[in-house]
C-alpha positions in Angstrom: 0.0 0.0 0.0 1.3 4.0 -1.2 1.4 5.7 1.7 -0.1 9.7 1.7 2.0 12.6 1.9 1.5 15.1 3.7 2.4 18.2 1.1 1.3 21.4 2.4 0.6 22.4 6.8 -1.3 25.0 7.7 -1.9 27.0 11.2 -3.5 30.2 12.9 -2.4 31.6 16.1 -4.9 30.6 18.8 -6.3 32.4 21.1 -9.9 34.2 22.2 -11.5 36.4 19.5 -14.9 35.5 19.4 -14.6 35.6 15.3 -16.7 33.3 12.9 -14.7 29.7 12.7 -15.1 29.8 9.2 -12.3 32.8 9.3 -10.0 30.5 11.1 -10.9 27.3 8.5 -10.1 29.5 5.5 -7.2 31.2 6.9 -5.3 27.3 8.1 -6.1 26.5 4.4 -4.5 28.5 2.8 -1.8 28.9 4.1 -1.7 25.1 3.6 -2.5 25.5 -0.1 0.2 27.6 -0.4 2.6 25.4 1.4 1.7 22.7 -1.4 1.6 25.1 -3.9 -1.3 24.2 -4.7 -4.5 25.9 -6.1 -7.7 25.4 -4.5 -9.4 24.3 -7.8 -6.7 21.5 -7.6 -8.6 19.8 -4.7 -11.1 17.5 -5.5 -11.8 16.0 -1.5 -12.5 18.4 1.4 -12.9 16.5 5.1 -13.7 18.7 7.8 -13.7 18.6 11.4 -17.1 18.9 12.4 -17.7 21.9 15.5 -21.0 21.6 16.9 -21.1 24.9 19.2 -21.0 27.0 15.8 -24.6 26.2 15.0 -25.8 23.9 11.5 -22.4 25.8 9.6 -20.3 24.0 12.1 -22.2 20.3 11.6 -21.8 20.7 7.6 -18.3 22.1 8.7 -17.2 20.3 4.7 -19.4 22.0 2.9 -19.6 25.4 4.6 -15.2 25.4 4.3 -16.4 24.5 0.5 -18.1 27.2 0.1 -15.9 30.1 1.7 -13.1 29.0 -0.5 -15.0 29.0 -3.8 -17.5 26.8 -5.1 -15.4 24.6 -7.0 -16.7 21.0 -7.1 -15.0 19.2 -4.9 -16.6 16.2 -3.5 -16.8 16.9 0.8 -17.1 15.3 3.9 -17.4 16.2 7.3 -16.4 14.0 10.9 -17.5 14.5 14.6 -15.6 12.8 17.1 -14.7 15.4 19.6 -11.0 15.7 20.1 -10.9 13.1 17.8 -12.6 15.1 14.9 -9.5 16.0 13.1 -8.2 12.6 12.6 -10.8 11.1 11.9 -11.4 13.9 9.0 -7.5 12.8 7.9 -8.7 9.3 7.9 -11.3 9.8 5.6 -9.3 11.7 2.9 -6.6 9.3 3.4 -8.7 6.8 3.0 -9.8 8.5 0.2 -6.7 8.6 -1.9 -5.5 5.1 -1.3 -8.6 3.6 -3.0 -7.6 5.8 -5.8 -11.0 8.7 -5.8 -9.0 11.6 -5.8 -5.2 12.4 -5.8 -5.5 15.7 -3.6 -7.6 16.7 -1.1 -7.8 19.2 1.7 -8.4 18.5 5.4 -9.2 21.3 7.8 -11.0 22.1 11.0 -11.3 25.0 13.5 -13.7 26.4 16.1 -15.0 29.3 18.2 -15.3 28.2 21.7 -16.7 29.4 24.3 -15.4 31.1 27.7 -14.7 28.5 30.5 -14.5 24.8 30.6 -16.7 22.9 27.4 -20.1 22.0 28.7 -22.6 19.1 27.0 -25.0 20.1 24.5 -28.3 20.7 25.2 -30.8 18.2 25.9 -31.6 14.8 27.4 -29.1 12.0 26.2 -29.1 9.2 28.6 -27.5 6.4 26.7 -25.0 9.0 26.3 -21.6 8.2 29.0 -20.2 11.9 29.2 -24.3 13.7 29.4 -24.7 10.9 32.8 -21.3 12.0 34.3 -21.8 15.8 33.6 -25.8 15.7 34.5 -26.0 12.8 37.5 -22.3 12.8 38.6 -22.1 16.6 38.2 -18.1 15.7 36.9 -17.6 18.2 34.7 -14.0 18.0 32.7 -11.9 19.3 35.2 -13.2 16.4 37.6 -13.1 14.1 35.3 -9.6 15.0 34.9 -8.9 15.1 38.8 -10.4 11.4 39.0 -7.8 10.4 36.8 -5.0 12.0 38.2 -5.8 10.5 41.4 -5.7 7.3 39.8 -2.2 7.9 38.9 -1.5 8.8 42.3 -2.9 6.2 43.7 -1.3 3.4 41.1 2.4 4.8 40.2 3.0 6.9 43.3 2.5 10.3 40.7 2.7 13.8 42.8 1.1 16.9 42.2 5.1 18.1 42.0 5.2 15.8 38.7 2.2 17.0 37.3 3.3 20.4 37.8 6.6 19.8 35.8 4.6 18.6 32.6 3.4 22.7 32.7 6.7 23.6 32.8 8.6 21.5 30.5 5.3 22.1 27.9 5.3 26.3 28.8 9.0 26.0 28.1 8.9 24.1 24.2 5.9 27.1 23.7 8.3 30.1 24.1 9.3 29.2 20.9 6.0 28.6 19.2 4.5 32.0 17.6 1.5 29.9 16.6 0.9 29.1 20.6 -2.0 31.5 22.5 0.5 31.2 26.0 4.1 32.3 25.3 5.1 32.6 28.9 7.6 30.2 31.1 6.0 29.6 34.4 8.0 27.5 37.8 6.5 24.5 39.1 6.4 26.7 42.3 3.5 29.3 40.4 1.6 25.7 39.2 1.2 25.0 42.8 0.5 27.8 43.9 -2.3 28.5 41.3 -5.6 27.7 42.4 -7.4 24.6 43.3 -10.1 23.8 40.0 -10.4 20.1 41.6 -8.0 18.2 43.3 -5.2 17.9 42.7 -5.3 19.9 39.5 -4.3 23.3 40.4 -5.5 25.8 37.9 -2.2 26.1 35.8 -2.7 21.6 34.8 -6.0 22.2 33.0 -6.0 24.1 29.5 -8.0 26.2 28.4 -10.5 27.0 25.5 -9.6 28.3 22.2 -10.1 29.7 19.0 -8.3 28.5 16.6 -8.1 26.3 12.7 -5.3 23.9 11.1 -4.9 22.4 7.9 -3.4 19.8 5.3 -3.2 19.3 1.9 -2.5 15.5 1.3 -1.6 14.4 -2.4 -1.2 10.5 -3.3 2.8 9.9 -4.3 1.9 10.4 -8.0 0.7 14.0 -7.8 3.0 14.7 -5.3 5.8 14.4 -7.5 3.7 15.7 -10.5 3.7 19.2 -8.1 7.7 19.1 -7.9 8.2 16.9 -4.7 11.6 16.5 -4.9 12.4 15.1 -1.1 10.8 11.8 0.3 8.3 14.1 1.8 6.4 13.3 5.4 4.5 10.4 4.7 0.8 9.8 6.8 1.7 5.6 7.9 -0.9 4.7 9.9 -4.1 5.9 11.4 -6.5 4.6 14.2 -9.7 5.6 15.7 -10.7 2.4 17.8 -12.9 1.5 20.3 -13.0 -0.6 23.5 -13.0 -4.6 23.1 -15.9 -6.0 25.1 -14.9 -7.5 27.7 -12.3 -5.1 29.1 -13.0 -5.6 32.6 -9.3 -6.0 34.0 -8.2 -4.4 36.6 -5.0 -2.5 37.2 -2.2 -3.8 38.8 -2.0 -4.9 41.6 -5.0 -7.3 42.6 -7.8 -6.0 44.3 -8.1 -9.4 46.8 -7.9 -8.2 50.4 -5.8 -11.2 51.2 -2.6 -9.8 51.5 -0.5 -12.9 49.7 -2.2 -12.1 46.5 -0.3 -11.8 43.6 -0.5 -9.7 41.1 -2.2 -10.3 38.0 -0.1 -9.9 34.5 0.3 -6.7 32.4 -2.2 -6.2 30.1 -3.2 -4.0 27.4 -6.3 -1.5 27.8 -8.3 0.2 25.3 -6.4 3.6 25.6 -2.8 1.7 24.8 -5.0 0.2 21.8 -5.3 3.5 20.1 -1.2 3.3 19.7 -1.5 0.2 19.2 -3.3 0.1 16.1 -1.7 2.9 14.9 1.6 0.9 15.0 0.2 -2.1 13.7 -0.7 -0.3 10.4 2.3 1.4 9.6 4.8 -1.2 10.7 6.5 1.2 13.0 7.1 0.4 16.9 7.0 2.8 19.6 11.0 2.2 19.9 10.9 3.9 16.6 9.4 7.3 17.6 11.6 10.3 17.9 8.6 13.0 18.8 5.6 13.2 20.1 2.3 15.4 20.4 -0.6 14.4 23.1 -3.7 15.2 24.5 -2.6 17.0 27.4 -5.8 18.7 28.5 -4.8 18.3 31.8 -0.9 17.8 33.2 -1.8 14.2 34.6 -2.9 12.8 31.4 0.4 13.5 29.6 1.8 11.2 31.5 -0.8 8.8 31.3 0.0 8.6 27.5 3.6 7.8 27.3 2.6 4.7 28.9 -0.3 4.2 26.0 1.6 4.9 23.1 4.4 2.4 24.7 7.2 5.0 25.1 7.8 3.6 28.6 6.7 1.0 30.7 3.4 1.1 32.8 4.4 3.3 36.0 7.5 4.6 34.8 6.0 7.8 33.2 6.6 10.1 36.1 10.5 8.8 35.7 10.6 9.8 32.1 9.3 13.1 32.7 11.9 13.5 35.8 14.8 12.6 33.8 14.0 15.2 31.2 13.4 12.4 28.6 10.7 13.9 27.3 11.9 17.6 26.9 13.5 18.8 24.0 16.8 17.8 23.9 15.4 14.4 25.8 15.3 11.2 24.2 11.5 11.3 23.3 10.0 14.7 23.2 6.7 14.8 23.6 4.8 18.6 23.1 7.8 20.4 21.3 4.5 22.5 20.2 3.8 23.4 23.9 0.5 21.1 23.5 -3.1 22.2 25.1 -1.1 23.8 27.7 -0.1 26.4 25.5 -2.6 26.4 22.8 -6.0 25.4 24.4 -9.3 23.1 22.7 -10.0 24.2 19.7 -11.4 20.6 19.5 -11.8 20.3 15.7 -8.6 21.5 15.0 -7.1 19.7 17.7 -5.8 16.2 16.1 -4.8 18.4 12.7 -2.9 20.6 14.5 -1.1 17.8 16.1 -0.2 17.0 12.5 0.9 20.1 11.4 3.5 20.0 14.2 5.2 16.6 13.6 5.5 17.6 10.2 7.4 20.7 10.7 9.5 18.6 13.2 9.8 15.6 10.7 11.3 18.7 7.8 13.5 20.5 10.6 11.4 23.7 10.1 10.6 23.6 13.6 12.9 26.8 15.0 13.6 27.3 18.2 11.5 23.9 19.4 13.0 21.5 16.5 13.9 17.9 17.9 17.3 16.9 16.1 16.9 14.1 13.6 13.5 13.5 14.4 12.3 11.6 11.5 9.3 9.5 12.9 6.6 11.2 15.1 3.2 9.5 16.6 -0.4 12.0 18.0 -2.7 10.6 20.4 -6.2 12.2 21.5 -8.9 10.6 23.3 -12.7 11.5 22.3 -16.2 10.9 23.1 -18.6 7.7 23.6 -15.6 5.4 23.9 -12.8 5.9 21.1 -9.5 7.9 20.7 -7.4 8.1 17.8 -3.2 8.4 16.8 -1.8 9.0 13.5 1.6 8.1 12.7 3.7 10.0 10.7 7.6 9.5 9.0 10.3 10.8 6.6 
């Protein structure tokens, strides 16, 4: 199988400006058109990340991008997945392109969010997993986020100190990210001190909402070259948006018998390592392979969570990782050169494609002042809604 090459990136500044997020779309694309020197009437495939606070616009999010670039004929598309939205819209024009429908096509998605944390949607969803947490377990994001770090806590012996240094190594790669919304170093000392949203998440280890849009232009290997691709160009090798495997009732290590000569049942691997894991499997690249790294760091705690997930280091050793400096720039597995959430907030559409847009700078060195020497093979991770996440993995 060809892989897709990823021939043109394109990225707005984030931050709060209350604009339409069809401005942002159209802006990420074309600067992503131009980066492929392409011309828009060259697309024939348009997959957009839907955005479902930006009223019935933002669920045709394909079509209404279509539009504000010039009716032109392309054939569109549009995904919903939460933070998963962008790669699942990748998917699809991927997809696309290897079964030979269209040789170029143009992937984009952006938002206008609103002030504070992201609330459900209107309505009574029951069967829904996230409306019964918000609605009966009132555990809003930020809680559901604290719940999780106290997991950590609980199972690898993870302290608020740690969490508190995945701010500061992420604040730190975003000094040199003009794209980022928060260009400011902070200490682990001001984390702490920051205040309590739910413990132990301190105000500083949960990111904020954004405005902002990303872009790519994929092009199958034949029109890439066709449009003058001289260099092996970054090539799309796998992507994955799973779902749990019924049963996956097993619980963390160690075992939960009160008898305390129990022993400890074997390692296994859960539905979040999956997403990773099925990544991998399709583009015949391990996690020993990855130079660089971009996560769904909504909150400091989760970070860590996914270097165990995508298999950069054992289960439990994450906090040791991030301690060593292994996962700073200049480490041996950066993850976040970009400065992540942390730096950028949700823009949730644009999320997974923004991800995207960063390996590949780092996979061409055109990274500046964050570039990870000689990366050459780079992995994303998000996790969405209703029980799926997604990775796409990316290489020279």
């Amino acid at each position: 199988m060809n892989d897709v090459i990823v021939a043109g990136v394109g990225m707005t500044p984030w931050g709060k400006w209350g604009r339409p997020f069809v401005e942002y779309g159209v802006r990420a694309a074309s600067e992503a058109l131009a980066d492929a020197a392409v011309d828009w009437r060259e697309v024939q495939f348009v997959a957009a990340g839907e955005t479902v606070r930006n009223g019935y616009a933002g669920y045709v999010a394909g079509a209404t991008l279509a539009r504000a670039l010039g009716w032109s004929g392309a054939q569109v598309a549009s995904a919903y997945g939460a933070c998963t939205s962008g790669a699942m819209a990748i998917d699809t024009a991927r997809a696309r392109i290897l079964a030979g429908l269209c040789d170029i096509a143009l992937v984009v998605g952006a938002d206008t969010t609103p002030k504070g944390f992201l609330a459900p949607n209107a309505g009574d969803r029951p069967a829904d997993p996230d409306w019964l947490r918000f609605r009966l377990l009132g555990a809003t994001n930020p809680a559901y986020f604290a719940l999780a770090a106290r997991r950590r806590m609980d199972l690898h012996g993870a302290t608020a100190e740690d969490f508190a240094e995945v701010k500061v190594k992420n604040a730190r790669h975003g000094l040199a990210n003009p794209r980022a919304r928060y260009r400011k170093a902070v200490t682990a000392e001001e984390v702490l001190a920051s205040p309590i949203v739910s413990d132990p998440l301190h105000l500083l280890d949960i990111c904020a909402t954004s405005d902002g849009g990303a872009a790519l232009v994929l092009m199958s290997e034949a029109a890439y070259r066709r449009h003058g691709g001289a260099s092996p160009g970054v090539r799309i090798r796998g992507v994955a948006s799973v779902t749990p495997t019924y049963p996956n009732t097993v619980l963390e290590l160690p075992d939960i018998a009160t008898d305390s000569t129990a022993v400890a049942a074997p390692p296994t691997r859960g539905f979040m390592d999956s997403i990773g894991d099925a990544a991998y499997a399709q583009s015949g690249i391990g996690p020993q392979d990855v130079d660089v790294a971009e996560v769904y760091d909504l909150a400091t705690a989760l970070e860590l969570d996914w270097y165990e997930h995508l298999g950069l280091c054992e289960a439990g050793g994450a906090e040791k990782l991030l301690r060593d400096g292994e996962t700073a720039v200049g480490g041996r597995i950066p993850v976040n050169p970009s400065g992540g959430l942390a730096c950028f907030g949700e823009a949730v559409p644009a999320q997974a494609i923004a991800q995207v847009c960063e390996i590949t700078w780092q996979l061409q060195g055109r990274a500046g002042g964050r570039q990870v020497d000689g990366a050459r093979v780079g992995i994303t991770a998000n996790k969405g809604l209703f029980g799926h996440g997604s990775a796409v993995v990316l290489s020279t």
